[in-house]
C-alpha positions in Angstrom: -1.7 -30.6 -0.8 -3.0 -29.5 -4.3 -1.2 -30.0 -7.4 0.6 -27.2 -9.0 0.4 -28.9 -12.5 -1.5 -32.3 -13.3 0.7 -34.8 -13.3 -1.9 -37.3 -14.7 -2.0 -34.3 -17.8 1.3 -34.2 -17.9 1.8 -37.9 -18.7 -0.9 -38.1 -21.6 0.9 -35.2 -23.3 4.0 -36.9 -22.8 2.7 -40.5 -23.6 -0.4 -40.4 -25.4 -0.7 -37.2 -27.7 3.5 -36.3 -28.5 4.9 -40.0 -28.3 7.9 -39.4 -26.2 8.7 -42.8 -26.2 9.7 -43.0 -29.8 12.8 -40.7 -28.5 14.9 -43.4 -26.8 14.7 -45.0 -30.5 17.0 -42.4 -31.1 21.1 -42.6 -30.4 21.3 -39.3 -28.6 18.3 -40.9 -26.2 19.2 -43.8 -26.2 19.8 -44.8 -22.3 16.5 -43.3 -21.4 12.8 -45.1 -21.5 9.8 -44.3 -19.6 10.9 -45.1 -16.5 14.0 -43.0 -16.2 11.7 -39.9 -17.8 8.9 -41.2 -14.7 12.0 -41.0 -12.3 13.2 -37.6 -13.3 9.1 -35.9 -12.9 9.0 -38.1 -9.6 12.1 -36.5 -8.2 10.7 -32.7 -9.4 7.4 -33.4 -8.0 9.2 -34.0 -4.6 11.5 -31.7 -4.8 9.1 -29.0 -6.1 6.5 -29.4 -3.1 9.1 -29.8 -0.5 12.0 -27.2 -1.5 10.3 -24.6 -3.4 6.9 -24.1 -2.7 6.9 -23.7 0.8 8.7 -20.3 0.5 6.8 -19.3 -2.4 4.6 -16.7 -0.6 7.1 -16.1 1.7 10.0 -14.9 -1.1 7.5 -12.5 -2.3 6.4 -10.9 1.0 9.8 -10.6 1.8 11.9 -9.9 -1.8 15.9 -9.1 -2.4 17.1 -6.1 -0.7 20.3 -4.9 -0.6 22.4 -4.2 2.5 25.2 -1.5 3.9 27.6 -2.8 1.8 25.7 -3.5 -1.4 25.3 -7.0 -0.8 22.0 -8.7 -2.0 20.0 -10.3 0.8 17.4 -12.7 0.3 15.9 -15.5 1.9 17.8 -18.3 2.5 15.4 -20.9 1.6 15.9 -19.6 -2.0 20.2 -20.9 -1.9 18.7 -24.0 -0.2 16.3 -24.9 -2.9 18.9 -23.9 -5.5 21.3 -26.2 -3.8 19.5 -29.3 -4.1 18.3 -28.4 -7.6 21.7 -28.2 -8.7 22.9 -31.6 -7.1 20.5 -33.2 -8.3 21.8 -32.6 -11.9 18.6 -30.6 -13.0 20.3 -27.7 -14.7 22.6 -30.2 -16.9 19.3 -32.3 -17.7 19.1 -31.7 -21.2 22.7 -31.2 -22.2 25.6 -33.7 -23.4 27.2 -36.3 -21.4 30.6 -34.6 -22.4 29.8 -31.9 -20.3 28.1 -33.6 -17.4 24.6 -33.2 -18.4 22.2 -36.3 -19.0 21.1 -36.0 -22.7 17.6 -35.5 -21.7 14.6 -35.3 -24.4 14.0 -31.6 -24.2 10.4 -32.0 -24.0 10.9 -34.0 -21.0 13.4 -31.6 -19.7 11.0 -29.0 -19.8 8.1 -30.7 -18.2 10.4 -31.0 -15.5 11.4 -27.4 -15.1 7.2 -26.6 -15.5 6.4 -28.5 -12.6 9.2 -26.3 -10.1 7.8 -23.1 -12.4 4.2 -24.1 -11.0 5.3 -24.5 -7.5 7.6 -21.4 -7.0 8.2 -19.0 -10.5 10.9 -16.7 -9.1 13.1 -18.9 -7.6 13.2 -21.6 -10.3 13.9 -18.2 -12.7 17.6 -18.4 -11.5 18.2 -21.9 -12.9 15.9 -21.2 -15.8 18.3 -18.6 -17.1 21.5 -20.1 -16.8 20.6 -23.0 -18.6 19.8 -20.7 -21.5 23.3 -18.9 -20.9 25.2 -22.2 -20.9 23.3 -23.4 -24.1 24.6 -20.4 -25.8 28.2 -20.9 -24.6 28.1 -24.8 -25.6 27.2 -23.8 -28.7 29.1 -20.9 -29.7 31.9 -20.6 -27.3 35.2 -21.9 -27.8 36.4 -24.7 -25.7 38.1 -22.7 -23.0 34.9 -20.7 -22.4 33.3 -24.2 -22.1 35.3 -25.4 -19.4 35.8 -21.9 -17.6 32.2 -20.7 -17.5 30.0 -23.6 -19.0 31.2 -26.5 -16.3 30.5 -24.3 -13.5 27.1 -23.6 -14.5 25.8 -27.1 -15.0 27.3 -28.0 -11.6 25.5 -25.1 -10.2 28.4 -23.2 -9.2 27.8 -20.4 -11.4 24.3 -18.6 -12.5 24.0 -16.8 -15.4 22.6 -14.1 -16.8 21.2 -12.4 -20.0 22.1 -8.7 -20.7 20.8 -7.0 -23.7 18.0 -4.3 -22.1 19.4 -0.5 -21.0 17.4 2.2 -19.3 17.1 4.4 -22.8 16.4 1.0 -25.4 14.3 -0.9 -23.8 13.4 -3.7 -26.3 14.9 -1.3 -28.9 18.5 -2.8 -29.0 19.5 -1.3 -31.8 19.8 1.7 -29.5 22.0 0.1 -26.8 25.1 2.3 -26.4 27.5 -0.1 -24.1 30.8 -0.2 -25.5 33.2 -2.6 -26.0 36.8 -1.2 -26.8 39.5 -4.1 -27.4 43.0 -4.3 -25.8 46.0 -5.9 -26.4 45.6 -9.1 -24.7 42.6 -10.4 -26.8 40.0 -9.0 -24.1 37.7 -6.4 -24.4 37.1 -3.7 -21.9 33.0 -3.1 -21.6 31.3 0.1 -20.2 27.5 1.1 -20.0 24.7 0.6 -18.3 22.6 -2.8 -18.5 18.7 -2.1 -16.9 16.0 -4.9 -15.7 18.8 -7.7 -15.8 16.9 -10.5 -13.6 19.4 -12.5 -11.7 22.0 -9.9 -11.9 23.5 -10.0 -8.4 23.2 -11.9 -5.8 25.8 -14.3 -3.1 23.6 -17.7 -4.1 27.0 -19.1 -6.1 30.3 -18.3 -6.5 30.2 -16.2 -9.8 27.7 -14.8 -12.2 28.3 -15.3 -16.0 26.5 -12.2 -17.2 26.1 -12.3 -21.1 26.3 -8.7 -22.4 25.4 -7.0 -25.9 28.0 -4.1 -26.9 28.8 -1.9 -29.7 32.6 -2.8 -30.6 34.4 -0.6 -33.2 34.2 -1.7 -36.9 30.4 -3.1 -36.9 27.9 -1.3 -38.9 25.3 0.9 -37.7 22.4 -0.6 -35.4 21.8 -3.9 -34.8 24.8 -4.8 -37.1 27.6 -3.4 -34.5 26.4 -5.1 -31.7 28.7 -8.0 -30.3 28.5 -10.2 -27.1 30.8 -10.7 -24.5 31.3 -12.8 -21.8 31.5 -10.4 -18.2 31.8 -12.5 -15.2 31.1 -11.1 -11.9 34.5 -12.4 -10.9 37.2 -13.1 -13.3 39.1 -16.8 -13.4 41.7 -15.8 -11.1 39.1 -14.7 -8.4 39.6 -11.1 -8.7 36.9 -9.0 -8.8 35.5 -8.1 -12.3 34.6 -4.3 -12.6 30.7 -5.2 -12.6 28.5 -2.6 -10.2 25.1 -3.3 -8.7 23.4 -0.2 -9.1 20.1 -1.2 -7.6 17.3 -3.3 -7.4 13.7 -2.8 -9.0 11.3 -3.5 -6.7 8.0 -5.2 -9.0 4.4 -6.2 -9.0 5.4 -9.4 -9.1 7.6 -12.3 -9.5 9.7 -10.9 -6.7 12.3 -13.4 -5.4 14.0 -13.1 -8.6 16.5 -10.4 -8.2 16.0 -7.6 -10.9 18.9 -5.2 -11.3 20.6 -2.0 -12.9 24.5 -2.8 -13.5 26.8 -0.4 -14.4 30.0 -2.2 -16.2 32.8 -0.6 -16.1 32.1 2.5 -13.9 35.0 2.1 -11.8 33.4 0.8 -8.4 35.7 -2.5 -9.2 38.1 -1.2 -11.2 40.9 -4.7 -12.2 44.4 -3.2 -11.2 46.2 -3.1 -14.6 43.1 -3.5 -17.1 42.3 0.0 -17.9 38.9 1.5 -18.0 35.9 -1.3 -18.1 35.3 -4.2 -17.3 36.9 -7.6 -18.8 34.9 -8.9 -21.6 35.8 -12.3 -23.3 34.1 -12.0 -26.7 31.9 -14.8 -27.8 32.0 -16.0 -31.2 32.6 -13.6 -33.7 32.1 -9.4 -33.5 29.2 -8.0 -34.8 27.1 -10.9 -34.9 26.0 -10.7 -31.2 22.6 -10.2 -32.0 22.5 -13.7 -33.6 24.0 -15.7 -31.1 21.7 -14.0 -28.9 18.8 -14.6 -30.3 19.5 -18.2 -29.6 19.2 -17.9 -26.0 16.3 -15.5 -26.6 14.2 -17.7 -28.8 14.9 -20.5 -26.1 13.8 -18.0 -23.6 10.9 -16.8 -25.2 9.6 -20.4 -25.1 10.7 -20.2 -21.4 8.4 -17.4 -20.9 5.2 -19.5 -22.5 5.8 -22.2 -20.1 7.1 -19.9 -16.8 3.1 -18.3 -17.9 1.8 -21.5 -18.6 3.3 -22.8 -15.3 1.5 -19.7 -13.3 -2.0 -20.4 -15.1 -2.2 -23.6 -14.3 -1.2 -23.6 -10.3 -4.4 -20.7 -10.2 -6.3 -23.2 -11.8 -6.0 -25.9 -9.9 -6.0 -23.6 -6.7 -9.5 -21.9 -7.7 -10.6 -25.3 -9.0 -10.2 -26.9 -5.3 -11.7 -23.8 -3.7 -15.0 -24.2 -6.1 -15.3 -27.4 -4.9 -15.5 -27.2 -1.7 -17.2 -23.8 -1.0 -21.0 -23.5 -0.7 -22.7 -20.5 -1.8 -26.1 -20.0 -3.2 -28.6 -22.4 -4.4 -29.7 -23.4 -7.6 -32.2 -21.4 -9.5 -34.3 -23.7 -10.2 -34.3 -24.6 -6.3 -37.6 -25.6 -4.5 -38.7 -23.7 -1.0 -36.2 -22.2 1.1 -34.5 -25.4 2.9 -32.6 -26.2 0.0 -28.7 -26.2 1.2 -26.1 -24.4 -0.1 -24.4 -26.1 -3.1 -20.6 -26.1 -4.0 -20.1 -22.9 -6.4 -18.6 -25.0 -9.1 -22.4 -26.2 -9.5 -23.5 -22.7 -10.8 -23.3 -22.7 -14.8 -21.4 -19.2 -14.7 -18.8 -20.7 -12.3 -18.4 -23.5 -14.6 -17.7 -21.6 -17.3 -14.3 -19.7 -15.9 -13.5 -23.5 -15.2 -13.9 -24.2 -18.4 -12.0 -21.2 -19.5 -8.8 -21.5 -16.8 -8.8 -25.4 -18.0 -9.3 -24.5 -21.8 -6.0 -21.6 -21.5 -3.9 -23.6 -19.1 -3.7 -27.0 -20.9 -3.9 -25.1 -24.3 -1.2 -23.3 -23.0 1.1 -26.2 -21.7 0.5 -27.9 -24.9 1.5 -25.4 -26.8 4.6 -25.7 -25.1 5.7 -29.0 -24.6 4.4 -29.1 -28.3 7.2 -26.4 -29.3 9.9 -28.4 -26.7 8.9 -31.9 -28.7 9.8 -30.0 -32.0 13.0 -28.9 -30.7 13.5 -32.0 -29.9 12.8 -33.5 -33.7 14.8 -30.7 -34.6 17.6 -31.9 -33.5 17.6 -35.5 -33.3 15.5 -36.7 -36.5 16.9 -39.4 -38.8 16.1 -37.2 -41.7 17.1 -34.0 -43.2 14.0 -33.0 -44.1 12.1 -33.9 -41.1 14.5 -31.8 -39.0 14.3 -28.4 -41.6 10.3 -28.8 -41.3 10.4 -28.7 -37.6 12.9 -25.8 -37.5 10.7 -24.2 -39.7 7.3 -25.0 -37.4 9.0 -24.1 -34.6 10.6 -20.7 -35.8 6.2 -20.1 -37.1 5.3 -21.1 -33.1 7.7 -19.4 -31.1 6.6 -15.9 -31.1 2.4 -17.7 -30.5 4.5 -19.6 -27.5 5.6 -16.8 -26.2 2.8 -14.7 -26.6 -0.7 -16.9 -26.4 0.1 -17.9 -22.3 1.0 -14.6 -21.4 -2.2 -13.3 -22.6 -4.4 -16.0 -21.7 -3.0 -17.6 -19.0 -2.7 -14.5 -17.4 -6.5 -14.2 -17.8 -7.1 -17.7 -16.6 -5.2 -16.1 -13.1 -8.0 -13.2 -13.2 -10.6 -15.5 -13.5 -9.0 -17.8 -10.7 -9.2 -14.2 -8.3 -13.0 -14.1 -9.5 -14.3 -17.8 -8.9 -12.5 -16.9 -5.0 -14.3 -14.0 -4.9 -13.0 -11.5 -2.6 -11.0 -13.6 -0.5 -9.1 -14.1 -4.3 -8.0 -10.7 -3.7 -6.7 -10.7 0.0 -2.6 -12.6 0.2 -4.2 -15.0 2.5 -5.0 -17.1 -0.8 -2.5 -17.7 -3.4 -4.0 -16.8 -6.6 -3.5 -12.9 -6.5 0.0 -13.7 -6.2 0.3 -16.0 -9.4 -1.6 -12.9 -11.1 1.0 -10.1 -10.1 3.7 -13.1 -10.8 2.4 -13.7 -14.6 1.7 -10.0 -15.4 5.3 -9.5 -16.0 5.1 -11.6 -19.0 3.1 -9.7 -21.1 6.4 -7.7 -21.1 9.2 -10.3 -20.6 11.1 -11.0 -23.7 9.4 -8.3 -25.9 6.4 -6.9 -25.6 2.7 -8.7 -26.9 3.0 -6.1 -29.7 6.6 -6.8 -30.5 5.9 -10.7 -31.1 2.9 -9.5 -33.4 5.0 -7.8 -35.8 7.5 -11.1 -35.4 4.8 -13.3 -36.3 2.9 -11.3 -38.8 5.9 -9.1 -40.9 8.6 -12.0 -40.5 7.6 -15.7 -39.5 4.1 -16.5 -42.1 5.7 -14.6 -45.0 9.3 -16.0 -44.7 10.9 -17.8 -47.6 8.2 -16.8 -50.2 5.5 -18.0 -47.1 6.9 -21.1 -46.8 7.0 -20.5 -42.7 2.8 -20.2 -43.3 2.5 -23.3 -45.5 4.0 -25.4 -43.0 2.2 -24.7 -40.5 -1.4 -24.9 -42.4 0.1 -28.3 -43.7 0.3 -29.3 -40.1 -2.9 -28.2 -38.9 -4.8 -29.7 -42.0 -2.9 -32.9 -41.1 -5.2 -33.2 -37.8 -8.3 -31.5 -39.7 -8.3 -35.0 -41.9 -7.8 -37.3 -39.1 -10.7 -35.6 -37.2 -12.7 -35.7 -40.2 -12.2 -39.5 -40.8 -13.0 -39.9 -37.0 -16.4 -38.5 -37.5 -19.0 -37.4 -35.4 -17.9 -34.1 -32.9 -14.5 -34.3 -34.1 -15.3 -33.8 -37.6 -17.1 -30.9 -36.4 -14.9 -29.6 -35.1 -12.6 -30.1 -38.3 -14.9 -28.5 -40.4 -14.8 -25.1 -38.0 -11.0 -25.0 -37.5 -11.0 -25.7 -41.7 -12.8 -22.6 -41.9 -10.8 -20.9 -39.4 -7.6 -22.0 -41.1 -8.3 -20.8 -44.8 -10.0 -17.6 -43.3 -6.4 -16.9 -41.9 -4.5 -17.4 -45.1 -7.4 -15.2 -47.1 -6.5 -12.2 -44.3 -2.7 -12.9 -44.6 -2.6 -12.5 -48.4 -4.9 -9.5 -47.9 -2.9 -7.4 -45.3 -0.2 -7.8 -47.3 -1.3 -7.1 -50.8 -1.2 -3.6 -51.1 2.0 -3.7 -50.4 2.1 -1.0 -47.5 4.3 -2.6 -44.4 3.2 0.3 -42.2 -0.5 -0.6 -42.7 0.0 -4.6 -42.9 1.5 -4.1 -39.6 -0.7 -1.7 -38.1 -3.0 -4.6 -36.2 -0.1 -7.3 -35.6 -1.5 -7.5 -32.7 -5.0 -8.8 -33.6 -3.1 -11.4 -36.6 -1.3 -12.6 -33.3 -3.9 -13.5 -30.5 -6.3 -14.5 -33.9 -3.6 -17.0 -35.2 -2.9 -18.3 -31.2 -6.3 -19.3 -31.4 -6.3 -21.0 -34.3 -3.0 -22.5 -33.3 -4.7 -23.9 -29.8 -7.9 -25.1 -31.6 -5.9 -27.0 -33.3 -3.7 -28.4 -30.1 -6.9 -29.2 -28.8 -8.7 -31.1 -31.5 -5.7 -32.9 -31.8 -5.6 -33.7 -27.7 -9.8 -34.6 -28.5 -8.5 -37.4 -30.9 -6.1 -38.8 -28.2 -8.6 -38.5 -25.3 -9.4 -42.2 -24.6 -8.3 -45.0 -23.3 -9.1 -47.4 -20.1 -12.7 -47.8 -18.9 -11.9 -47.3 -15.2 -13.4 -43.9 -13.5 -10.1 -41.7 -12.9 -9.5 -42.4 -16.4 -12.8 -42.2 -18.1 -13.4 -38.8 -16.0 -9.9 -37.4 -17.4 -10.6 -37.6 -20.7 -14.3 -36.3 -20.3 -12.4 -33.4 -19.3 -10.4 -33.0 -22.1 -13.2 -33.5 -24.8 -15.5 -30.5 -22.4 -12.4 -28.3 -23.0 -12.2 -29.0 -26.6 -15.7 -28.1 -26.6 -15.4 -24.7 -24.8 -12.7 -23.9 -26.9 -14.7 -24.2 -30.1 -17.7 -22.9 -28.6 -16.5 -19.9 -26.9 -13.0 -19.1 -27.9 -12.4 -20.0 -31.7 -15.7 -17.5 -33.0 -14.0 -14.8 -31.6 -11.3 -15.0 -34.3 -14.1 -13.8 -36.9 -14.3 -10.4 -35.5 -10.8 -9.5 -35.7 -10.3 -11.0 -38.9 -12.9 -8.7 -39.8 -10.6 -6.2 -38.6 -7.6 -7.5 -40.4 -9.7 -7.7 -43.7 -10.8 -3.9 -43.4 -7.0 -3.1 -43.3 -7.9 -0.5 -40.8 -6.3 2.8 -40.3 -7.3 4.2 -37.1 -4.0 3.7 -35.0 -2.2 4.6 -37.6 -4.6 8.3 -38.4 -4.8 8.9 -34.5 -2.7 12.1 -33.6 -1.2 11.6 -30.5 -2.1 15.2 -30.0 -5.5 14.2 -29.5 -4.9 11.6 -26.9 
């Protein structure tokens, strides 16, 4: 059976290029080493090819509906999967002892969850976001919400859930208009509408733990009202929490993972006794929902880099199996007509979406585990300034993590459908799937366009540019030690130099006229040009770790790491010069365009 996701690549990121064993040096690590971080990939690696990807194509020919009596119904493959996920400790990986979890490296933890991501996206979704819903809680809830909602969720018992979109706001949340009204018991009583909430009904566990954004009285106008609340499908007492499944959305892709409209509040459930709306339990305190969301959104942002990263890669290695095997054509330089057909991988134009699908997928998961290794440093690192430079890096990356795999490994699934040809288009073969699945994250978590104006308008120029200066400091760190190594990888060095001080020239530019409307008009084309630059970087800094023993399997690995390193500076990093061109310019013409015209 093919891989999913290289776990031969997986190792050397983990072993030879981030140096995860230095974590166990550290007391919150401490009982781990390699071999319990090998145990936990074995066990995924089993449990991933056995429990989840069998149903993979199955869940998405045959996605959530639901029945007479509003029920969700789904495969049950999907609760058996989840099951055995859940017992094996998976969703507590990462998180304290205290609460049952195993105080896991979050780079390792993360690795982990890619490999189930690779085998089967939507149903690993499920798990996915209730570990960022009981990271939030851990962190900002009080003790009681810790042991009613939190405990459950790490044993599996409970999902969770994330809900900040409605059908009128979109990604605009300053628009949401759910209300939260307080009564006399503490408790808040929540009504509105909450739209593409994934995971947001279902009968896999015994409750859902749905975080919800609401406007509570008092709060300022926009984002500065907005407050979260804890609505559970059912409350602690069993009784049903006034929390409506409107419908499903039936999507492109991604489809095992239910995606719902809920109405809260509307009366379907009404509580005997509690009023209008459903019980809230409010997290934290009011009017700062937006920032205790945003630390399960920033986490799931990252999510969505590796969930794209995940996809990308298992069309890789699918197309990358097919191309060896099937023979079409002959080479062009072929003598007389006898000459047999040759494995397509063996035509230079089929080599080169290789190339590319390897170049965006390993990029990709570096970039990644990269960000999950920082997180990591963040939190754990013996000094105070080694974890506020790591915050800062990270805070610089996440909207490129985000962002750079949904673009890129999404076109690394097109190319897989191409190097198939057209039986890549037919759901006999797996890789259109993995297409429709990662064309949803272009969208998930904010828009491309969105994490532009992040990146560009918040993240280089924050703290007087401090955000920007950290990360060229970093990059220039590896620029040096390529340039001491010599030969290609000072090469190398010299073009991502360039690269690099071409970027801070267009930065200071777009900014200095002091327009935000115009600095921001091409976000877009600062973000995918810094992603580049950001991977270039990734890989020149893989290139330097790319050796080791003499035997074949080995020697043949990192032959394929220095050829992507190669492609990427070849083919990928020049294209940066055209939009910086662009940048440079400061170009009006989206911003001069009538819509009228359109």
């Amino acid at each position: 059976m093919t891989e999913h996701l290289s776990r031969r690549d997986v190792d050397f990121m983990l072993y030879e290029w981030l140096d995860t064993l230095e974590l166990p040096q550290r007391e919150r690590f401490a009982e781990h080493s390699r071999e319990t971080f090998d145990g936990l990939l074995d066990l995924s690696e089993d449990m991933a090819t056995k429990l989840f990807a069998p149903h993979n194509k199955k869940s998405d020919q045959s996605q959530p509906e639901m029945d007479s009596n509003g029920k969700v119904v789904m495969l049950p493959e999907i609760g058996t999967a989840l099951t055995e996920f859940s017992k094996a400790g998976l969703i507590a990986a990462s998180f304290d002892e205290e609460l049952g979890g195993m105080q896991l490296p979050n780079v390792v933890s993360r690795a982990s969850t890619t490999i189930f991501q690779a085998a089967n996206a939507a149903t690993t979704s499920y798990a996915f976001l209730t570990v960022g819903n009981a990271n939030l809680l851990a962190k900002y809830g009080t003790p009681e919400q810790i042991e009613t909602w939190v405990l459950p969720m790490l044993e599996g018992r409970y999902f969770g859930t994330m809900c900040l979109s409605e059908p009128q706001a979109g990604s605009s949340l300053a628009d949401i208009t759910t209300k939260a009204v307080p009564a006399d018991d503490g408790t808040f009583r929540i009504t509105g509408t909450k739209m593409w909430i994934s995971g947001g009904d279902h009968e896999l566990t015994e409750n859902i733990v749905h975080l919800v954004l609401a406007k509570a009285p008092g709060g300022g106008p926009g984002v500065k009202g907005i407050s979260l609340f804890v609505v559970p499908k059912f409350l602690p007492d069993g009784t049903r929490n006034d929390v409506a499944l409107v419908g499903l959305n039936h999507k492109m892709g991604n489809r095992g993972t239910t995606n719902t409209l809920l109405n809260f509040g509307d009366g379907t459930f009404a509580v005997e006794g509690a009023g209008q709306g459903a019980i809230g339990y409010p997290v934290g305190e009011l009017h700062r929902g937006l920032f205790y969301m945003f630390n399960m959104m920033n986490e799931a942002r990252i999510g969505v880099g590796f969930l794209a990263t995940a996809l990308g890669y298992a069309g890789f290695q699918k197309s990358l199996e097919y191309a060896k095997v099937r023979t079409q054509g002959r080479p062009v330089d072929a003598k007389g007509p006898d000459v047999p057909p040759v494995p397509i991988i063996d035509h230079p134009d089929v080599m080169r979406m290789m190339l590319a699908q390897k170049a965006y997928a390993e990029g990709a998961l570096a970039l990644c585990l990269y960000c999950a290794r920082l997180l990591d440093e963040e939190q754990t690192a013996s000094e105070d300034a080694a974890r506020t430079r790591a915050r800062t890096l990270l805070e610089v990356l996440t909207p490129i993590a985000k962002s750079w795999p949904s673009q890129w490994c999404l076109e690394a699934n097109s190319l897989a459908i191409q190097v198939h040809g057209g039986y890549g288009y037919t759901t006999e073969f797996d890789v259109e799937q993995f297409y429709r699945d990662n064309r949803l994250n272009p969208i998930h978590e904010g828009a491309h366009g969105i994490h532009g104006l992040d990146l560009l308008g918040r993240k280089v120029v924050m703290d007087g540019g401090k955000g920007f200066g950290v990360l060229a400091e970093t990059i220039t760190e590896t620029i040096t030690r390529a340039r001491e190594a010599g030969d290609e990888a000072a090469r190398y060095a010299d073009q991502l130099a360039a690269s690099l001080t071409r970027l801070g020239e267009v930065t200071a530019a777009v900014w200095a006229p002091g327009d935000a409307a115009l600095a921001l008009a091409n976000a877009t084309a600062y973000l995918e040009a810094t992603g580049h630059i950001v991977v270039a970087w990734l890989w020149l800094d893989q290139f330097l770790a790319a050796s080791g023993p003499d035997d074949k399997f080995a020697a043949d690995f990192y032959a394929g790491k220095r050829a992507a390193t190669k492609y990427f500076f070849t083919y990928e990093l020049p294209k940066t010069g055209v939009q910086f061109d662009l940048l440079a310019a400061l170009d009006r013409t989206t911003l001069d365009t009538d819509p009228a015209w359109l």
